[in-house]
C-alpha positions as CSV (number, residue, x, y, z in Angstrom):
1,X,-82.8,-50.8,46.0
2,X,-83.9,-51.3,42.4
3,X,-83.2,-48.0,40.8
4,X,-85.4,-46.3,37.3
5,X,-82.8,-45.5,35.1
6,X,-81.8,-42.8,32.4
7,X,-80.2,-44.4,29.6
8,X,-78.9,-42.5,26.8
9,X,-78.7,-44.8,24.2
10,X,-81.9,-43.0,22.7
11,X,-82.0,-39.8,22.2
12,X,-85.1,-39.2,24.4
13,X,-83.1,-38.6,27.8
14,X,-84.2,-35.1,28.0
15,X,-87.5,-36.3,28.3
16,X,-87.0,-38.2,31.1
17,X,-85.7,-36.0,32.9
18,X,-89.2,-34.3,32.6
19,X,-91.2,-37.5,32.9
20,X,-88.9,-37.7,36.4
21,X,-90.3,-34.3,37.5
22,X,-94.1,-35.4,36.6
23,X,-93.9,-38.3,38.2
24,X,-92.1,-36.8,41.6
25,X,-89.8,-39.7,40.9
26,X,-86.3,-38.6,43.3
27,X,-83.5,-41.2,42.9
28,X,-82.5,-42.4,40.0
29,X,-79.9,-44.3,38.2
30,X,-77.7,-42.2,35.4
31,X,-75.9,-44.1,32.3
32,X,-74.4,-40.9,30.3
33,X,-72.6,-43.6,28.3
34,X,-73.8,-41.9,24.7
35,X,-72.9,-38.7,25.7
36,X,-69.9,-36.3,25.0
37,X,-68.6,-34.0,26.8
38,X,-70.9,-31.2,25.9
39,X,-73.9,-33.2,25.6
40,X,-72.6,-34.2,29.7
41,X,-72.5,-30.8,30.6
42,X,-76.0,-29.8,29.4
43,X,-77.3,-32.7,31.1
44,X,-75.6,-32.0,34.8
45,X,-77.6,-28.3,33.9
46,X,-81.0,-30.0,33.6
47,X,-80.5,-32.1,36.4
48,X,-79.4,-29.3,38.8
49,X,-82.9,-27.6,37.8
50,X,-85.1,-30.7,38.2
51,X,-86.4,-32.5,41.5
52,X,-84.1,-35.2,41.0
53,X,-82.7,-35.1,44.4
54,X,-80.1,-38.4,44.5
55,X,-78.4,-40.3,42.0
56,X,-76.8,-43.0,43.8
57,X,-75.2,-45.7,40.6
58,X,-73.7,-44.2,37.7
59,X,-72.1,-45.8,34.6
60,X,-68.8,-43.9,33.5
61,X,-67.4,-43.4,30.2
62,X,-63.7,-43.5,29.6
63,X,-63.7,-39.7,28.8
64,X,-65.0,-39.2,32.7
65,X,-62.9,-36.2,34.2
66,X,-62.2,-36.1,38.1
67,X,-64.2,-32.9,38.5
68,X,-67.5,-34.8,36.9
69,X,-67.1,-37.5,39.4
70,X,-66.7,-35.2,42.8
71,X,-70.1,-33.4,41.1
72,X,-71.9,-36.7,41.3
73,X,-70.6,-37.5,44.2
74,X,-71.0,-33.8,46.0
75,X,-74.0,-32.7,44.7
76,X,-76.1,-36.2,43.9
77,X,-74.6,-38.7,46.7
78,X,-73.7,-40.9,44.1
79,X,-72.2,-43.9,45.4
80,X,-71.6,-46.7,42.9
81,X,-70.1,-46.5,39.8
82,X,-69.5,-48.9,36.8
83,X,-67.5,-49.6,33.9
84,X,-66.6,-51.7,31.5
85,X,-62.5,-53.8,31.4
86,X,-60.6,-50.9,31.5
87,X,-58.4,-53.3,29.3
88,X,-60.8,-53.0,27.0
89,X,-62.1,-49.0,27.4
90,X,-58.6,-47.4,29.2
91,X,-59.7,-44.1,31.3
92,X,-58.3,-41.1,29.5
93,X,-57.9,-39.2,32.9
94,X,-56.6,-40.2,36.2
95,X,-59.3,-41.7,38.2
96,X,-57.5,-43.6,40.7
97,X,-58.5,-41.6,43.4
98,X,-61.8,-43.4,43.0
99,X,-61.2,-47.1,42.3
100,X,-62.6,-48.2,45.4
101,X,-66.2,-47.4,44.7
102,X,-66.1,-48.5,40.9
103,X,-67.2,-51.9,40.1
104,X,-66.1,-53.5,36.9
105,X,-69.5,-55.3,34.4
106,X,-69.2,-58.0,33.0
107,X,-69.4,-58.0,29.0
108,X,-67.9,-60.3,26.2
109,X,-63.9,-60.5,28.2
110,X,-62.6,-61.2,31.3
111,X,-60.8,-59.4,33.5
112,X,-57.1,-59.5,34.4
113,X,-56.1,-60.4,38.1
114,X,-54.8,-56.9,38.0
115,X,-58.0,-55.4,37.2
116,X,-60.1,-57.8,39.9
117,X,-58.1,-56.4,42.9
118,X,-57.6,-52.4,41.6
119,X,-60.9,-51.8,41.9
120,X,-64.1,-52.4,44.2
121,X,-65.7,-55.5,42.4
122,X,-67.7,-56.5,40.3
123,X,-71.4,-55.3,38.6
124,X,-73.3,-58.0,36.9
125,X,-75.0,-57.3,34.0
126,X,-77.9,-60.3,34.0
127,X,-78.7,-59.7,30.8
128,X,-75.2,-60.1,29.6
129,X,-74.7,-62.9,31.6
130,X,-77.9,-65.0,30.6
131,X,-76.8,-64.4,26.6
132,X,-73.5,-66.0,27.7
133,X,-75.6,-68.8,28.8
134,X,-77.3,-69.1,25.9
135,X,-75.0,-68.4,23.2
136,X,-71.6,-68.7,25.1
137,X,-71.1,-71.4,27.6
138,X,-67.8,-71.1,28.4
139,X,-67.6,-67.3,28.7
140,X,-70.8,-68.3,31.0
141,X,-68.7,-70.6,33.1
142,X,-65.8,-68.1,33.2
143,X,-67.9,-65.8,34.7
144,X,-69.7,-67.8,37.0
145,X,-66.6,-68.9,38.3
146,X,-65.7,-65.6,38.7
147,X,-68.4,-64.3,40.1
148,X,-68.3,-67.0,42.9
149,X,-64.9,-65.2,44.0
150,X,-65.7,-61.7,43.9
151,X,-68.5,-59.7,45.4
152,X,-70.9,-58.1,43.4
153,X,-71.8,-54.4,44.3
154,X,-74.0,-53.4,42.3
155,X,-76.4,-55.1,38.7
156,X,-78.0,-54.2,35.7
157,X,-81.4,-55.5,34.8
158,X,-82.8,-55.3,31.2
159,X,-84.5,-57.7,29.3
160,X,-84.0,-60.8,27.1
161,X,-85.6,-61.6,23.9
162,X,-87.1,-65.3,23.2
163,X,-84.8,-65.3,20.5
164,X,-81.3,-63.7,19.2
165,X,-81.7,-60.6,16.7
166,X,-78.5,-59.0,16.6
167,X,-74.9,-59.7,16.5
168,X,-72.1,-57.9,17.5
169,X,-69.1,-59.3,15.1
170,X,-70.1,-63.1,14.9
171,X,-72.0,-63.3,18.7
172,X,-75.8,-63.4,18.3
173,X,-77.1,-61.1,21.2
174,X,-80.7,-61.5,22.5
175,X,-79.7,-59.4,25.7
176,X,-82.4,-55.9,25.3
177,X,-82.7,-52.4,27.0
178,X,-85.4,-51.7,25.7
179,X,-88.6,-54.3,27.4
180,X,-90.9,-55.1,25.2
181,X,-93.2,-57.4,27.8
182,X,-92.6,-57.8,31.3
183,X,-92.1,-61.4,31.0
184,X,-88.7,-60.9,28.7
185,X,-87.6,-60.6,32.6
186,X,-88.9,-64.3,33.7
187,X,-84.9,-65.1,33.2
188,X,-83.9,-63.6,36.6
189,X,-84.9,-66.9,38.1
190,X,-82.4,-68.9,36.9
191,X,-79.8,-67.2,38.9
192,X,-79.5,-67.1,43.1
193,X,-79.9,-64.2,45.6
194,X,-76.2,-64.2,45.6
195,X,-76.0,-62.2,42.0
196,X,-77.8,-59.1,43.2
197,X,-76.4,-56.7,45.2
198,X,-78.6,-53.3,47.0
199,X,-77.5,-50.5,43.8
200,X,-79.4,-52.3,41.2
201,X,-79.9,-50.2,38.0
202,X,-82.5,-50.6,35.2
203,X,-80.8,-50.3,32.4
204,X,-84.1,-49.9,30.3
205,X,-84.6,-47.5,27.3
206,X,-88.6,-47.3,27.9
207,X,-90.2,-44.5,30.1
208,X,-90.3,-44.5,33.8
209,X,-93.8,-46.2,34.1
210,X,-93.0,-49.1,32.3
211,X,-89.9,-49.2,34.6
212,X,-91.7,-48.9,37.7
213,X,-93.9,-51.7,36.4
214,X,-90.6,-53.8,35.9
215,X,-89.6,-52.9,39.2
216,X,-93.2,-54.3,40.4
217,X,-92.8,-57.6,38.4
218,X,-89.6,-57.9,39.8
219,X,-90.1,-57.9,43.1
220,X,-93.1,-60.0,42.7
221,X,-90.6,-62.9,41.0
222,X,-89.4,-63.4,45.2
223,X,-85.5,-63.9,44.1
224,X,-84.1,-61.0,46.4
């Protein structure tokens, strides 16, 4: 299941939830990972009025409160979540209660043995993954090596740019959510059925018919 996705590193998620509702589109993906606490509670309002009827693969935030999760879970089915090393982004509530169905993505550090076996698996970021190929081998081989080990539950796919044109601290980055040509996705082929899971997320920032057109291209590339 390759899932549209509403990513909220724009400020334009509103609008998809509208663009959702024009397109009859039902089942989504939700990554409220720019958004506050208030700005979370206006967006559970708007998605209780739309026709958004399942929201199966969610990305938390650290600020994520218990009651949040039982309303995804409750009222949207959502089955999958993801976060990032909880080394890295501790959980400011208790959250225990649902480690077994969140998968830890792979970005920039490992995870600790402790980590691997507290929670459910792991989600696998392609993107991430294929700039640690490019720019960081060893990271690369450290998570392919991982990887190998653990199962993988659920993925993001976004793009990657020809070339790097940001940094974060000294890394260049050519990893993108936002898809500038359907071919920035040509990359998938380098990695084996194994990598994907069925909860696979577009973590794009463009609207839902460019996603569904990914989705398309995707397919079409034969690697699931």
């Amino acid at each position: 299941m390759i899932f549209p996705t509403i990513v909220t590193t724009t400020n334009e998620w509103r609008d998809k939830i509208k663009e959702a509702d024009r397109l009859g589109i039902k089942e989504i993906s939700l990554f409220p990972t720019c958004l506050g606490r208030d700005e979370r509670n206006e967006l559970y309002a708007l998605l209780a009025k739309s026709k958004i009827e399942r929201i199966p693969f969610v990305h938390l935030r650290d600020d994520f409160e218990p009651w949040e999760m039982e309303l995804l879970i409750n009222q949207w089915g959502t089955k999958i979540f993801n976060t990032h090393s909880v080394a890295s982004h501790p959980f400011l509530f208790d959250l225990s209660a649902y480690y077994g169905m969140i998968y830890l993505e792979n970005f920039r550090r490992f995870f600790s043995d402790e980590e691997l076996k507290q929670f459910a698996g792991l989600c696998l970021d392609s993107s991430h993954l294929e700039n640690d190929r490019r720019f960081q081998p060893d990271r690369f081989q450290g998570f392919q090596k991982i990887f190998s080990s653990h199962p993988v539950g659920c993925n993001h796919i976004n793009g990657i740019r020809k070339e790097a044109y940001y940094k974060i601290g000294e890394e260049d980055r050519c990893d993108a959510h936002f898809l500038k040509d359907l071919s920035e996705l040509d990359y998938l082929k380098n990695y084996p059925k194994r990598y994907f899971s069925d909860f696979i997320a577009l973590e794009m920032e463009n609207d839902f018919e460019t996603q569904i057109r990914a989705k398309e291209y995707i397919l079409s590339l034969g690697i699931f």
